[in-house]
VOZAKE-741086 format. One line per 10 residues: number of its first residue (from 1); for each residue z, x negated, y negated of C-alpha. Coordinates in pm, 1 decimal, padded with zeros to 6 digits. Layout:
NUM	Z,X,Y ~ ...;
END
This chain:
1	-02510.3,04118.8,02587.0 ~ -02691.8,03805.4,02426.9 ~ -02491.3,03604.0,02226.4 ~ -02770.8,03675.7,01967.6 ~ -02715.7,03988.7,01978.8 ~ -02349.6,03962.2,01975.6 ~ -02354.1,03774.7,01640.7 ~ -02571.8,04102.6,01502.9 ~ -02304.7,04326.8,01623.3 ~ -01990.1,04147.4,01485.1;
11	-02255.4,04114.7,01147.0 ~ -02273.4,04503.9,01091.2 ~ -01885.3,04533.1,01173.5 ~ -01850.0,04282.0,00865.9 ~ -02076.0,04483.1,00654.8 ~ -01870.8,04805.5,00674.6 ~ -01496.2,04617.4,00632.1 ~ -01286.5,04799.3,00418.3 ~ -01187.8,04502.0,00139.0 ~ -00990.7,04628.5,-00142.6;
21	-00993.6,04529.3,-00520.0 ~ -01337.6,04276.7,-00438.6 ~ -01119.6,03957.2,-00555.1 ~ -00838.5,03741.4,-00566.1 ~ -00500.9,03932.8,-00429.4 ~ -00225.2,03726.9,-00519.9 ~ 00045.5,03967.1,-00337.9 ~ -00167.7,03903.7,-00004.4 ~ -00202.3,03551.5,-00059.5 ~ 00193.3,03522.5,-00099.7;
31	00255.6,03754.3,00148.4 ~ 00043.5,03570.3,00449.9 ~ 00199.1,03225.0,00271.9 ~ 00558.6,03408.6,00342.8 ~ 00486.5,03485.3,00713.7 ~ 00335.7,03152.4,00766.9 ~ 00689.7,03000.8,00620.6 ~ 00883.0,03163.7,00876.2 ~ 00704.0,03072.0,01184.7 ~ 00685.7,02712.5,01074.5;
41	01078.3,02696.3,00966.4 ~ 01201.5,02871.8,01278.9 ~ 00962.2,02599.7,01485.9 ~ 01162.2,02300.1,01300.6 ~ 01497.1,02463.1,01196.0 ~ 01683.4,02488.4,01546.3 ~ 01711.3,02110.6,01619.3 ~ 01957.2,02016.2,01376.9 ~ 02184.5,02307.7,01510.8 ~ 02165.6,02235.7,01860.0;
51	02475.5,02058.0,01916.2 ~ 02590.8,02393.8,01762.3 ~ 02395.5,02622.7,01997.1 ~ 02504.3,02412.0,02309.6 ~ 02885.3,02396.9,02232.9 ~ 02893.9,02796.0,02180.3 ~ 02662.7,02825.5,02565.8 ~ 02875.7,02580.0,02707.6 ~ 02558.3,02342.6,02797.0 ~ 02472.7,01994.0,02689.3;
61	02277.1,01931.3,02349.5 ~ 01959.1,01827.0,02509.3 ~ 01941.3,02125.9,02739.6 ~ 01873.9,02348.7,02408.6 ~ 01524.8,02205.8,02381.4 ~ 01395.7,02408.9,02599.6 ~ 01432.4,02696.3,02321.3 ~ 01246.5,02486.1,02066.1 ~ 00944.8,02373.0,02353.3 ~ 00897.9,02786.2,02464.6;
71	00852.0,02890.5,02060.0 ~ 00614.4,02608.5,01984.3 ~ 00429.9,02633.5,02386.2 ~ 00439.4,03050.8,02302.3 ~ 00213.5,02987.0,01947.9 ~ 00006.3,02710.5,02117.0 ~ -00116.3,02955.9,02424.6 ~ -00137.2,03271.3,02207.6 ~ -00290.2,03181.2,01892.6 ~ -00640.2,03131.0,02055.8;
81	-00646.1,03535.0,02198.3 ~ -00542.3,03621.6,01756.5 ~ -00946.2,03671.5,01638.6 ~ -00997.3,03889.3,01953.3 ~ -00699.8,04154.5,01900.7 ~ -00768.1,04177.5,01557.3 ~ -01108.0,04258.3,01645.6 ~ -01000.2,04542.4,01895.7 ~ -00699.7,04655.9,01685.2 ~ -00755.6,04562.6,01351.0;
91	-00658.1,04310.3,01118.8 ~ -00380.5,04548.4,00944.6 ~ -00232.1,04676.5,01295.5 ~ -00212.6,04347.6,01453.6 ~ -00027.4,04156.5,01148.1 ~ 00253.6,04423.3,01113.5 ~ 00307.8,04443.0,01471.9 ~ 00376.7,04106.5,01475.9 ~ 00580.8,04120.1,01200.3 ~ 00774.2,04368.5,01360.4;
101	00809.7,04142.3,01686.2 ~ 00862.1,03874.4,01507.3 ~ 01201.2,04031.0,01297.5 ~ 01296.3,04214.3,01609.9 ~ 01321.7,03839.3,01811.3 ~ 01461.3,03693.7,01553.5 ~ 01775.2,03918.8,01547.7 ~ 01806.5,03890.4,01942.4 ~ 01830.8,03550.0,01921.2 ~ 02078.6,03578.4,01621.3;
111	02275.5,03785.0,01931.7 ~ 02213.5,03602.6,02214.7 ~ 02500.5,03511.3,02453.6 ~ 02320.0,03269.6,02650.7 ~ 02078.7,03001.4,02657.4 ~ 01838.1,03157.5,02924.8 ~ 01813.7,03475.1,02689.3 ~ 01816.8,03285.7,02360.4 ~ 01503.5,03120.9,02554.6 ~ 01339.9,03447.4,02626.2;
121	01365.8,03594.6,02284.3 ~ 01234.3,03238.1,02151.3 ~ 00938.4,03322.3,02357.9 ~ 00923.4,03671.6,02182.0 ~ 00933.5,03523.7,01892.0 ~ 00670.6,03305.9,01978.1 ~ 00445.5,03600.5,02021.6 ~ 00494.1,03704.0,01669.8 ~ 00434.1,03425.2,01525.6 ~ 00124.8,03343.0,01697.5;
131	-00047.9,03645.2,01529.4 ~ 00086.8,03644.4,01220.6 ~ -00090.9,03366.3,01065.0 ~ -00424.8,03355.1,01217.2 ~ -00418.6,03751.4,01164.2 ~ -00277.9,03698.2,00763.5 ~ -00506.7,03429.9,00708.4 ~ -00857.5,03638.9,00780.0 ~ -00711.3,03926.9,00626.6 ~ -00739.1,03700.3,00282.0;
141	-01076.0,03503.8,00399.8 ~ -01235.0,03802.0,00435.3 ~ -01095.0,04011.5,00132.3 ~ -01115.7,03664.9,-00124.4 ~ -01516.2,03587.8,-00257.1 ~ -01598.2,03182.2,-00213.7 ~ -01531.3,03160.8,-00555.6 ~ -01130.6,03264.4,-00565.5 ~ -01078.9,03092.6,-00217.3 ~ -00902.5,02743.5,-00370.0;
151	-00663.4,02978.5,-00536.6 ~ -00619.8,03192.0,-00204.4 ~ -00606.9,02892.0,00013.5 ~ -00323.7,02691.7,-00217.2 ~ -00075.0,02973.3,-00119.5 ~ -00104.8,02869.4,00253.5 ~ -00077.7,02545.5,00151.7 ~ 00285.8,02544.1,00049.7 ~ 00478.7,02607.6,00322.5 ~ 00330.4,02373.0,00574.1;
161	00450.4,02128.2,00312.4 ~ 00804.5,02254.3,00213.0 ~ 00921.4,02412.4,00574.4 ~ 00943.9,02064.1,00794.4 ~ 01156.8,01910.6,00503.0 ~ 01347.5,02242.8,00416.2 ~ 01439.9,02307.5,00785.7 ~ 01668.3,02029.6,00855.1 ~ 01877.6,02085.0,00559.0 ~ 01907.1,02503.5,00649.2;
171	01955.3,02457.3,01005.8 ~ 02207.9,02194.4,00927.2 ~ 02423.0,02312.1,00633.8 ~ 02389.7,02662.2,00821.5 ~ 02552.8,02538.1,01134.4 ~ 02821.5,02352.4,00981.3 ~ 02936.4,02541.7,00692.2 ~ 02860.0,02916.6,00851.5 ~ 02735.6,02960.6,01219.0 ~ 02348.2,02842.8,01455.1;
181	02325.7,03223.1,01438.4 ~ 02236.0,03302.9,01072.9 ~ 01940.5,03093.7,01090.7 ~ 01762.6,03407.6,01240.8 ~ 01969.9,03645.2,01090.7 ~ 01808.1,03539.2,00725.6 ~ 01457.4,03665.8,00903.2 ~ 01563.5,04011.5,00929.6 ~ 01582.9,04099.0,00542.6 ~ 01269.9,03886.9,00508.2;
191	01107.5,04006.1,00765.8 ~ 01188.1,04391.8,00632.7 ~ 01081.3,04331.1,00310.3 ~ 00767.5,04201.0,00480.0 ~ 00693.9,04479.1,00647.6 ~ 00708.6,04719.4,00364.5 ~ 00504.5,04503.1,00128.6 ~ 00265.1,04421.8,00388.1 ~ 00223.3,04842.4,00494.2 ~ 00093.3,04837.0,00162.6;
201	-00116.8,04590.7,00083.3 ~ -00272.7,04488.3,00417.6 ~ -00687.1,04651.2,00371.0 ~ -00751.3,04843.8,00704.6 ~ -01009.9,04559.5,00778.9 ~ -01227.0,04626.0,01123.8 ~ -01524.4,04484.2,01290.9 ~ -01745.0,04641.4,01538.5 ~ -01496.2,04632.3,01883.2 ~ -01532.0,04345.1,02052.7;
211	-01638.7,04315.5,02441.7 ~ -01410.5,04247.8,02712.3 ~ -01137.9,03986.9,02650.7 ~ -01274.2,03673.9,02796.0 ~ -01015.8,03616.3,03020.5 ~ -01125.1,03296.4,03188.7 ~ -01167.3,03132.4,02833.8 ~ -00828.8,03286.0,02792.5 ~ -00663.9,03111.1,03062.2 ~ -00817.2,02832.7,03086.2;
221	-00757.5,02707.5,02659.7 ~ -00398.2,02804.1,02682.9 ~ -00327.2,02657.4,02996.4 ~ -00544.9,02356.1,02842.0 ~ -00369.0,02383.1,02494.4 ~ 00004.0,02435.3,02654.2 ~ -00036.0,02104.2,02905.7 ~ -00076.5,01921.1,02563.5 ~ 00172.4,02066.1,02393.3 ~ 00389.9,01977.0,02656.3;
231	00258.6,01634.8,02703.5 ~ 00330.4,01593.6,02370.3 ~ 00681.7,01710.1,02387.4 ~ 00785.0,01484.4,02692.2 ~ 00630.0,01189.4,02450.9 ~ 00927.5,01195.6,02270.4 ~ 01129.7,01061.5,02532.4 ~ 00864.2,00823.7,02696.8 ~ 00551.1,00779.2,02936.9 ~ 00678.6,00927.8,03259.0;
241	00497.1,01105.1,03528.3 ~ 00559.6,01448.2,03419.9 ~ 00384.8,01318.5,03081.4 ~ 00115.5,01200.8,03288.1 ~ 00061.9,01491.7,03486.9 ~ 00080.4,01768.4,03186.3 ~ -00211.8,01512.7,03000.0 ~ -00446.7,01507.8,03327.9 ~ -00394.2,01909.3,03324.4 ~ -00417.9,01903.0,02892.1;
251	-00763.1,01681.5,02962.6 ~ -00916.3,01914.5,03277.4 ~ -00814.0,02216.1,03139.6 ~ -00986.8,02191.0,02790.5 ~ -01257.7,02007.9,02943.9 ~ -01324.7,02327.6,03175.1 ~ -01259.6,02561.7,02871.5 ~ -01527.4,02376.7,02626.6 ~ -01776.6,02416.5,02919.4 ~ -01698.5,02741.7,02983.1;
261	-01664.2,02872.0,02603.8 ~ -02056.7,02724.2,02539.0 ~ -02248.2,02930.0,02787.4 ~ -02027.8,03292.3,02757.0 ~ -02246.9,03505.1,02580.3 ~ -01876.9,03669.2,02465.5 ~ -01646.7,03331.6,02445.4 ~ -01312.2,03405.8,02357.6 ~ -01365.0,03125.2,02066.6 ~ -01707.2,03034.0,01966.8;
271	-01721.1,02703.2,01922.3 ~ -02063.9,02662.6,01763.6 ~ -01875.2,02717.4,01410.9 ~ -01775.5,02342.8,01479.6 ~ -02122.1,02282.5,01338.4 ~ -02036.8,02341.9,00980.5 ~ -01949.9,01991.1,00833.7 ~ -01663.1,02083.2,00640.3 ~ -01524.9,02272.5,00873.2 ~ -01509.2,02048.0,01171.2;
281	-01379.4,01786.5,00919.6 ~ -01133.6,01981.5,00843.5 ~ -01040.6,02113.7,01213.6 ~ -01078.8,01781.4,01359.0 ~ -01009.0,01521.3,01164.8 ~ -00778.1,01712.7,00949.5 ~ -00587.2,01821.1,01241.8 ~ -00504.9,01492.0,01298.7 ~ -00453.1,01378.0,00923.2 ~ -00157.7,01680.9,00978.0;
291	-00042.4,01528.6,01300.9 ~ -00000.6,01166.7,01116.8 ~ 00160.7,01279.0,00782.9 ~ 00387.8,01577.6,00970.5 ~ 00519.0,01275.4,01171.9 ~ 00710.2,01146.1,00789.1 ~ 00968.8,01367.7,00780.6 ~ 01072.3,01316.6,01120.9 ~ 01094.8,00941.3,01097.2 ~ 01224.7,00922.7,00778.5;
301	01597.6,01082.6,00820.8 ~ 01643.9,00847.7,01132.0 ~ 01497.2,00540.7,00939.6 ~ 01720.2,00571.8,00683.9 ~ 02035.9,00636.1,00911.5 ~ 01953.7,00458.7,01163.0 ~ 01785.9,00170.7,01023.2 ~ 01978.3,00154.7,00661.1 ~ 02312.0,00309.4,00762.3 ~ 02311.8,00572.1,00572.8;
311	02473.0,00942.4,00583.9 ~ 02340.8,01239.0,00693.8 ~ 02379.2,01334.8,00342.0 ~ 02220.3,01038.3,00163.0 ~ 01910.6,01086.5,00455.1 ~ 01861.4,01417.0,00314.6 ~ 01953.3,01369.3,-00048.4 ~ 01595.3,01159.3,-00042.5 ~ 01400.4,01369.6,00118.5 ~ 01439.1,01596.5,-00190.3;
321	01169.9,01309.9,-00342.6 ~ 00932.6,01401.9,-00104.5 ~ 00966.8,01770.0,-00157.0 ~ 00959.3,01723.6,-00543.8 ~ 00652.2,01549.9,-00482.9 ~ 00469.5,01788.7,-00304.7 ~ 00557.4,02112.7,-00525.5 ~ 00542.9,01924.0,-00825.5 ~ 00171.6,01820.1,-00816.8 ~ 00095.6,02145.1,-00707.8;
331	00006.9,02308.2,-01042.2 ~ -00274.2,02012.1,-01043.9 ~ -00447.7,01998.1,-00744.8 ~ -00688.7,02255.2,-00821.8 ~ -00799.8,02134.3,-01177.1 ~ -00847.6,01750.7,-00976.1 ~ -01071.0,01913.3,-00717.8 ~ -01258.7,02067.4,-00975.3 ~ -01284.2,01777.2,-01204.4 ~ -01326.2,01472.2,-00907.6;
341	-01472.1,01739.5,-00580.4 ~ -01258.5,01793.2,-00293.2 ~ -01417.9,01498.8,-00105.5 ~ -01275.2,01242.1,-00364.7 ~ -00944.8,01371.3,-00383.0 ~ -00923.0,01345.5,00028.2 ~ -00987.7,01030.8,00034.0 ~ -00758.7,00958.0,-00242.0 ~ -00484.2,01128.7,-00095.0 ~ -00547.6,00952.7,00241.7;
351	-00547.4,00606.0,00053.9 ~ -00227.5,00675.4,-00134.0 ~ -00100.0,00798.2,00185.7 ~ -00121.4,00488.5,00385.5 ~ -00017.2,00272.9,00069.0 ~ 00298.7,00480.5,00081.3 ~ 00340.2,00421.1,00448.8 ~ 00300.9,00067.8,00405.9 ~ 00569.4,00042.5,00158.2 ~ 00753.7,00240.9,00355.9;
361	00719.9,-00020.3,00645.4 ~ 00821.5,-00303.8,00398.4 ~ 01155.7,-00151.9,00267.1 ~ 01441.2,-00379.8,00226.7 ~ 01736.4,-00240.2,00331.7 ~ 01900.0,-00306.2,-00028.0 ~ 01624.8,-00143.2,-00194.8 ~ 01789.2,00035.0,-00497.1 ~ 01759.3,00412.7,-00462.4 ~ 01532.8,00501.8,-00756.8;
371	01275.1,00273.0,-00584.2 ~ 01290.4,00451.6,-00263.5 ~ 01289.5,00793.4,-00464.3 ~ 00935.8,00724.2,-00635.6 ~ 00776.7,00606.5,-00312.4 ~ 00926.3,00872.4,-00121.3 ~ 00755.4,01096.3,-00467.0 ~ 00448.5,00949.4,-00493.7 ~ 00418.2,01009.2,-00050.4 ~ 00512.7,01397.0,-00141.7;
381	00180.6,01406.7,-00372.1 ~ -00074.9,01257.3,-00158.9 ~ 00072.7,01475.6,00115.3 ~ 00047.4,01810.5,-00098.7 ~ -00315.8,01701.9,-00249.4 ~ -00415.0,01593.6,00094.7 ~ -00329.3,01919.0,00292.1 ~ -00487.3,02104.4,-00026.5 ~ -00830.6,01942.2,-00007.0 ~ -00856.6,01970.7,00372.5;
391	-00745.8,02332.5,00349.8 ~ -00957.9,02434.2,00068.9 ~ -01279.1,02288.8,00203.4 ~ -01213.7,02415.6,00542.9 ~ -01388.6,02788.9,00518.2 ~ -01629.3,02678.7,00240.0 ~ -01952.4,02663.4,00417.0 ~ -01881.7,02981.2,00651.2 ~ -02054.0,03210.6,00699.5 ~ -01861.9,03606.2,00680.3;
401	-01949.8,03672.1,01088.3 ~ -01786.2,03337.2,01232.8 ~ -01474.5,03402.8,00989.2 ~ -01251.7,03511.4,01282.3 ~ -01351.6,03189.1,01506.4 ~ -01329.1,02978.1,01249.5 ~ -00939.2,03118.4,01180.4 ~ -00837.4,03120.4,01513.9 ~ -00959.7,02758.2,01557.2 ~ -00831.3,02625.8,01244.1;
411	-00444.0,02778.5,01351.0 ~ -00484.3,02654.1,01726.2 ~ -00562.1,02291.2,01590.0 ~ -00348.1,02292.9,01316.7 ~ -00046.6,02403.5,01572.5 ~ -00128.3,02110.4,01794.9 ~ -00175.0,01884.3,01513.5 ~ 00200.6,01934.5,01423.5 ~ 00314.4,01928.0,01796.8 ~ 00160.4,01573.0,01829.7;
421	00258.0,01462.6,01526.9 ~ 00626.6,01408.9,01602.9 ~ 00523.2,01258.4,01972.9 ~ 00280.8,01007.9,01747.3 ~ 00568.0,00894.0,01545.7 ~ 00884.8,00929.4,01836.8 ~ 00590.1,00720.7,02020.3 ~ 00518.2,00428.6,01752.8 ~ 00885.5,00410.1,01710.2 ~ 00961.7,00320.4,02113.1;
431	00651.8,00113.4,02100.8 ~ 00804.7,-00086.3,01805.2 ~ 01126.8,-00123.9,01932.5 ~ 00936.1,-00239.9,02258.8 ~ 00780.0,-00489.3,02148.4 ~ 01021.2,-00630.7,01923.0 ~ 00748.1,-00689.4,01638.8 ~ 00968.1,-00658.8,01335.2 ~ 01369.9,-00746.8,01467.7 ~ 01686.9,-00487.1,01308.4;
441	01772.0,-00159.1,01391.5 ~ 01508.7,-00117.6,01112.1 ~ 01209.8,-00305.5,01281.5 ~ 01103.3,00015.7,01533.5 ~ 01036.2,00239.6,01254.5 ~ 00899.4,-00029.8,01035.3 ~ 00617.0,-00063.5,01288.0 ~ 00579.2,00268.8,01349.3 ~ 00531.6,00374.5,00964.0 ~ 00249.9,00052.6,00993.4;
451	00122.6,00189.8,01281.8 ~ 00068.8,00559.5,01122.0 ~ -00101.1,00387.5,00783.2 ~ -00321.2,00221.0,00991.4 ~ -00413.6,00543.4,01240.9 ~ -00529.7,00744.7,00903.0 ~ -00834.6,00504.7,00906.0 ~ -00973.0,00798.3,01172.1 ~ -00970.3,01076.3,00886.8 ~ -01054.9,00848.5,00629.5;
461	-01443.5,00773.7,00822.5 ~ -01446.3,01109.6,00869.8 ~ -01400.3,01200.1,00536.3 ~ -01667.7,00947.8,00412.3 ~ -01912.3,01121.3,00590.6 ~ -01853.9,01408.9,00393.7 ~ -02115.2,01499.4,00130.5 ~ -01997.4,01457.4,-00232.4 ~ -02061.8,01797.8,-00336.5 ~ -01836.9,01951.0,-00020.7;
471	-01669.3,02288.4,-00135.9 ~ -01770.9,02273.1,-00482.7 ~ -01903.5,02647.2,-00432.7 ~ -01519.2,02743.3,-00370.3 ~ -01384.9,02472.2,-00655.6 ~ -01605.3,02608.7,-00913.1 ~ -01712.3,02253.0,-00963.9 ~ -02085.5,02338.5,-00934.6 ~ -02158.1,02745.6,-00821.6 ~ -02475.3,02772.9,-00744.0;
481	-02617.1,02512.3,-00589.0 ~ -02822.7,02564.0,-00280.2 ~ -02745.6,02460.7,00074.8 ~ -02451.1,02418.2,00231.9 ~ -02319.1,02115.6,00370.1 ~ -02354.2,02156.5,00747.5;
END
């Protein structure tokens, strides 16, 4: 079949979707925003409780990353296949099957009596969670009109922003004060609850079926996309020759998948939605704008331990800033995107960003604490309005056919956006410490917090090349207007 012909066939399957109520659904939108929380706090949570995990399995500490590498390598090489089963199966099917996966893993890992099978179900697990949120999130991009999608779109906003500083505090008041294995025994009440809510509020959406899986697309982005991941992952511990190796396969194997996804006339992701302006922006450049500001909350415990001497306790007790921060401009973002377009507030939020991280890079180790509290405040808010304006603008200029692309695309760069971001930082801190640019036990993570203000220059161009009227059709700003910014 022509591709052309292709797009006319997935264009009728749109035209016949089943999409109930014809606007906003909140309970979907917090639904989807629930799932999305889970597979984002069980990526993060397990680290603080490894020392946990490894004294009940009898194995050393750094042997139980090899749980927390086969959840996040498991999203990274499924997510891309998500758009084509919920073409085949449906978007309702797919999303409570992996909900049901998903809870089902989770309570075999809350059981599992050794590493090797704690690994395995991680892996199941993994395949839950790949589906769930690419699956949820066209299930509300297709059921929400332009108009409604800022509101639909803030609800996946959240827990990107609350999970990676929530996580260490769980995972490591639950290991301490209970036991490692009621971090995924919470996810079975969720997870049930889930499952009956979703049963009956998930629309039966369908498309015309799809062709044949494109299997060599397949194989070659996830073996592309899972070389990087795990490039990424050995970053953390330094440039080695495994490092170099999984980048050389990351490099060749996406290089042969681009090529390959261009001429299919059925590509397994169809890359020609990178053409819309704000979505590319928003894919690529936000992507990375994700990978730089996820990198924060990793740095920051250590800096503040490591670098100020501080508890565990007082670490965390300051990270509750940054989480203020990004809930508590929340009920504003949408009235500034309306009032200033989504454009300016990007570009604000990247500004305030790297002002933050500069000040971060400055702090005295005497600093007094409500002075570390408003920067670490004022860093939660251009974090929250950041991830809001790249999120809301990201599906503005879409057209209803390329929706499934477009959300399996956005979840497979947003996953490798946060599995570089904590390489970028773990990286900036060796290179710091190094080079010796800034002396202390401080100095490393003084020049890496300088290094990350300085890398969100790349987002910033991109974001200036953004017209100023991007996504005002979905901010309300100005409805109406003709042409969309492509």
């Amino acid at each position: 079949m022509a591709r052309g012909g292709a797009r006319e066939q997935r264009v009728r399957g749109c035209e016949t979707r089943a999409v109930g109520g014809g606007g906003f659904q909140r309970g979907l939108a917090l639904l989807v925003a629930a799932a999305y929380f889970m597979e984002i706090l069980d990526g993060t949570v397990i680290a603080p409780a490894a020392p946990s995990i490894a004294a009940d399995f009898g194995v050393a500490a750094v042997d139980v990353n090899v749980a927390i590498t086969a959840y996040a390598l498991t999203l990274g090489v499924l997510i891309p296949v998500s758009g084509w089963l919920a073409r085949r199966f449906g978007v309702r099917r797919v999303f409570l099957t992996a909900l049901v996966v998903f809870t089902v893993a989770s309570v075999g890992c809350a059981f599992a009596p050794s590493l090797p099978f704690l690994t395995a179900t991680r892996v199941l697990q993994g395949v839950g969670g790949a589906l769930m949120v690419p699956v949820g999130r066209l299930a509300i991009l297709r059921t929400t009109p332009k108009s409604d999608l800022v509101r639909a779109i803030a609800y996946l906003t959240w827990p990107a922003l609350l999970a990676p500083v929530v996580a260490p505090l769980v995972g490591g008041a639950l290991a301490e004060y209970a036991s490692w294995r009621w971090i995924f025994l919470i996810n079975l009440p969720l997870g049930l609850v889930a499952l009956v809510v979703a049963a009956r509020i998930v629309p039966p959406l369908r498309e015309a079926p799809p062709g044949r899986l494109d299997r060599v697309g397949f194989v070659l982005t996830a073996g592309g996309v899972a070389a990087l991941l795990a490039a990424a992952e050995g970053l953390r511990s330094g440039f080695g020759t495994g490092v170099a190796a999984a980048l050389a396969v990351a490099v060749l194997g996406l290089a042969a998948a681009v090529a390959h996804l261009l001429r299919t006339p059925e590509p397994l992701l169809d890359l020609r939605v990178l053409r819309v302006r704000t979505f590319r922006v928003t894919a690529v450049g936000g992507s990375f704008y994700r990978a730089l500001i996820t990198a924060i909350p990793f740095l920051l415990p250590l800096y503040f331990q490591v670098g100020f001497g501080w508890t565990a306790t007082g670490a965390g007790f300051a990270m509750g800033a940054l989480f203020l921060g990004n809930v508590g401009i929340k009920p504003a973002t949408t009235p500034l995107m309306r009032r200033f377009g989504i454009r300016t507030v990007m570009l604000a939020s990247i500004a305030l960003g790297a002002v933050c991280l500069a000040g971060m890079a400055v702090l005295p180790a005497g600093a007094p604490l409500p002075a570390v509290l408003v920067l670490l405040f004022v860093s939660g808010v251009a974090r929250s309005t950041g991830f809001t304006a790249y999120n809301s603008v990201a599906f503005a200029d879409v057209d209803e056919p390329d929706m499934n692309h477009a959300s399996t695309l956005q979840s497979t760069f947003q996953e490798l956006g946060v599995g570089l971001g904590v390489a970028i930082g773990a990286l900036l801190v060796r290179f710091g410490d190094a080079s010796a640019l800034v002396a202390g036990a401080a100095g490393p993570f003084r020049v890496a917090f300088a290094g990350l203000a300085l890398l969100l220059v790349v987002p910033a161009i991109e974001g200036v090349r953004l017209p100023r009227t991007a996504g005002d059709a979905v901010t309300g700003r100005s409805v109406g207007r003709p042409g969309h910014a492509r």
